[in-house]
C-alpha positions as CSV (number, residue, x, y, z in Angstrom):
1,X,98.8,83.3,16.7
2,X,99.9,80.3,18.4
3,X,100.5,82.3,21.7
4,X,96.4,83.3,21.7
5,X,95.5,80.2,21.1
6,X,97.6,78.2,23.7
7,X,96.3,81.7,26.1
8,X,93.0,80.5,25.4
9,X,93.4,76.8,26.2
10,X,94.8,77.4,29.4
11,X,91.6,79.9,30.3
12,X,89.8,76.9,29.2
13,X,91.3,74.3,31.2
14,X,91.2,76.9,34.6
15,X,87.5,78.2,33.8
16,X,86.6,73.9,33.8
17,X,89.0,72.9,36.8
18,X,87.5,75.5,39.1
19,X,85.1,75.3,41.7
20,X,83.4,78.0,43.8
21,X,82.6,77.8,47.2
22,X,79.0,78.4,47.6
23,X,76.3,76.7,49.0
24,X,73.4,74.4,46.6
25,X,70.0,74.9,48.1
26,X,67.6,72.4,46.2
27,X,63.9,72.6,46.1
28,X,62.3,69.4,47.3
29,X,58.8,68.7,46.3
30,X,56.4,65.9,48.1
31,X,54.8,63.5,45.6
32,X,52.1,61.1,45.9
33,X,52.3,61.2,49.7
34,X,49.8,59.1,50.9
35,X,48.6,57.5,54.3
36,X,46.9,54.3,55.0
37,X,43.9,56.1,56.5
38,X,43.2,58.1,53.1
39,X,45.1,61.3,54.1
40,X,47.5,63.3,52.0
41,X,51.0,64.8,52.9
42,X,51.9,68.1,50.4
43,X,54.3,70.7,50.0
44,X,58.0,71.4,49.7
45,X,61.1,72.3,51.4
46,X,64.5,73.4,50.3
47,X,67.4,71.5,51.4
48,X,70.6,72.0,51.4
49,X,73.5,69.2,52.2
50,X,77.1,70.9,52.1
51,X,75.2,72.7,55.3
52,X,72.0,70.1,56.2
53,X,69.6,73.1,56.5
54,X,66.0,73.3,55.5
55,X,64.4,76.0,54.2
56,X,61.2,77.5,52.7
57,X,58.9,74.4,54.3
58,X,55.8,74.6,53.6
59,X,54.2,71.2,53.9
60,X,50.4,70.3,54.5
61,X,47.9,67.5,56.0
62,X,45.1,67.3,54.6
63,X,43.7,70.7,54.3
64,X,44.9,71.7,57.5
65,X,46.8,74.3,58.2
66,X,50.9,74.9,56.4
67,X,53.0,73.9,58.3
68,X,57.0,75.7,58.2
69,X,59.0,75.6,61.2
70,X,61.3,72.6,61.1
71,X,61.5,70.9,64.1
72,X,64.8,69.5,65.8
73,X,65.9,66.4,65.1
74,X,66.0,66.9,61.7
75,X,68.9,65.8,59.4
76,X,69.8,64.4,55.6
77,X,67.6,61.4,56.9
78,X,64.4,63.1,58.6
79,X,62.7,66.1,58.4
80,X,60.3,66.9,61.0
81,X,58.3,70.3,60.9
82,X,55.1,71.9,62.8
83,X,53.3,75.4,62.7
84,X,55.0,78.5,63.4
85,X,53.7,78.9,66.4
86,X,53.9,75.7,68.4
87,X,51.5,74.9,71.3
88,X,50.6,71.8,73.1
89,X,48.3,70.0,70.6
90,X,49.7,71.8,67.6
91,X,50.1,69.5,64.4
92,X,53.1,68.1,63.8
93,X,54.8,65.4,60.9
94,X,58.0,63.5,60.4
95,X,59.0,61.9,57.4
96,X,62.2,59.4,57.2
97,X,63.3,59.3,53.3
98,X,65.0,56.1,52.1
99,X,68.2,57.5,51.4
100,X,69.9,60.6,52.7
101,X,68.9,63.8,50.7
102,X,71.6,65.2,48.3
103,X,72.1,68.9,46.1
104,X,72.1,66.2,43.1
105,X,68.2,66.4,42.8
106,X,66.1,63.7,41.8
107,X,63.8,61.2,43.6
108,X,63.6,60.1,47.0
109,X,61.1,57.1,48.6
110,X,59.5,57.6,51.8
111,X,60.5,55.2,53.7
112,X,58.1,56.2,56.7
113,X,56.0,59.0,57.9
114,X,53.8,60.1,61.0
115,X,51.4,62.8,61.7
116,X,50.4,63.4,65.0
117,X,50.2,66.9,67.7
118,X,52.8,68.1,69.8
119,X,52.5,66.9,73.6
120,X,54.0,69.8,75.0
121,X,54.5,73.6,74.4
122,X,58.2,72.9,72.9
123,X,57.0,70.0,70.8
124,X,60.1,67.7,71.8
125,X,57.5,64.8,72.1
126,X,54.9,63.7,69.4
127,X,51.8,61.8,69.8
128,X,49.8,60.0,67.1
129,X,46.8,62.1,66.1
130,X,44.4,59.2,66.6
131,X,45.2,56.1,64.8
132,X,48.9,55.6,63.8
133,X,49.2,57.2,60.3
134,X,51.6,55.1,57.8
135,X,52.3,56.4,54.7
136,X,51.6,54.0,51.8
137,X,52.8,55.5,49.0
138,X,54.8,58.7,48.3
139,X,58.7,60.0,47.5
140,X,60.5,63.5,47.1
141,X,61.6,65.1,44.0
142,X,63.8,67.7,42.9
143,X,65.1,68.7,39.1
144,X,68.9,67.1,38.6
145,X,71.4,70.2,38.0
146,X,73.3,70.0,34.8
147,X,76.7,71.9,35.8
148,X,78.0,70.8,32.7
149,X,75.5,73.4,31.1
150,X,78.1,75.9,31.3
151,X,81.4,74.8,30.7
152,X,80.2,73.7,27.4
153,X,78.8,77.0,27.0
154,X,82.1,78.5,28.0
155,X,84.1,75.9,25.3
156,X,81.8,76.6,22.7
157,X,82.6,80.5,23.2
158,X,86.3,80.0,23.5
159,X,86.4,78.0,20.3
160,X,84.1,80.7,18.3
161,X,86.7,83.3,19.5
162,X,89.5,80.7,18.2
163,X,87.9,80.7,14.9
164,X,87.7,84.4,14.6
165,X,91.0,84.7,15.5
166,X,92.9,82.2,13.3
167,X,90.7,83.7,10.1
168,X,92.1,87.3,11.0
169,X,95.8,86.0,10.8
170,X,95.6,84.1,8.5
171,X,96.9,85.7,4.3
């Protein structure tokens, strides 16, 4: 009896202590982006630290057309992204975010933003698309994983098993 339940323990203690080595791809969503001229910033991305790669963006101005390919320099701090098919004059956006984004979810401030159209066919330079667009308001956020979800899951299993067991052994 004792030998099961010590077997047990240590299966609980290895199934808590390990990790896997896989990659955490969190959905960012744009909220309450705003610019001082009245215009609107929507979408999402997916973002992923361990490798800084975005994914899935599909981010709007306006009602203008969605914009997905993500434009280099982008990093933990940045994210710039035009259209798909980039052409001298096609729309383009940056946004800086306050702090670096994470797998841990949550929310994000803006700290700055622009919207402006590619100069050249490569769209390595930006210009502003009239006026200088600030952002006044706005952040990213993403749900908060709860890893924890499972071990306890996992204990509360082990321990149902535990109880089963000790009631067949025991007179």
């Amino acid at each position: 009896m004792s030998k099961t339940i010590t077997l047990m323990a240590t299966l609980a203690v290895a199934l808590l202590c390990s990790t896997t080595a896989s990659a955490t791809t969190v959905k960012w969503t744009l909220s309450g982006v705003d610019f001082s001229g009245g215009h609107v910033l929507q979408g999402s991305f997916d973002y992923d630290a361990d490798t800084v790669q975005y994914t899935n963006v599909a981010v709007q101005f306006d009602s203008g057309s969605v914009m997905t390919q993500v434009n280099s320099p982008s990093n933990a701090n940045r994210l710039t992204a035009a259209l798909p098919v980039v052409t001298q004059g096609s729309p383009d956006f940056y946004i800086y975010f306050s702090s670096p984004l994470t797998n841990s979810g949550g929310t994000i401030s803006l700290a700055e933003a622009d919207y402006g159209s590619c100069v050249n066919s490569g769209c390595t330079d930006v210009a502003a698309q009239g006026a200088f667009q600030v952002i006044s308001v706005g952040s990213v956020t993403a749900p908060t994983p709860e890893p924890a979800t499972m071990a306890l899951s996992g204990i509360a299993g082990l321990a149902f098993i535990a109880t089963r067991l000790r009631k067949r052994y025991v007179c």
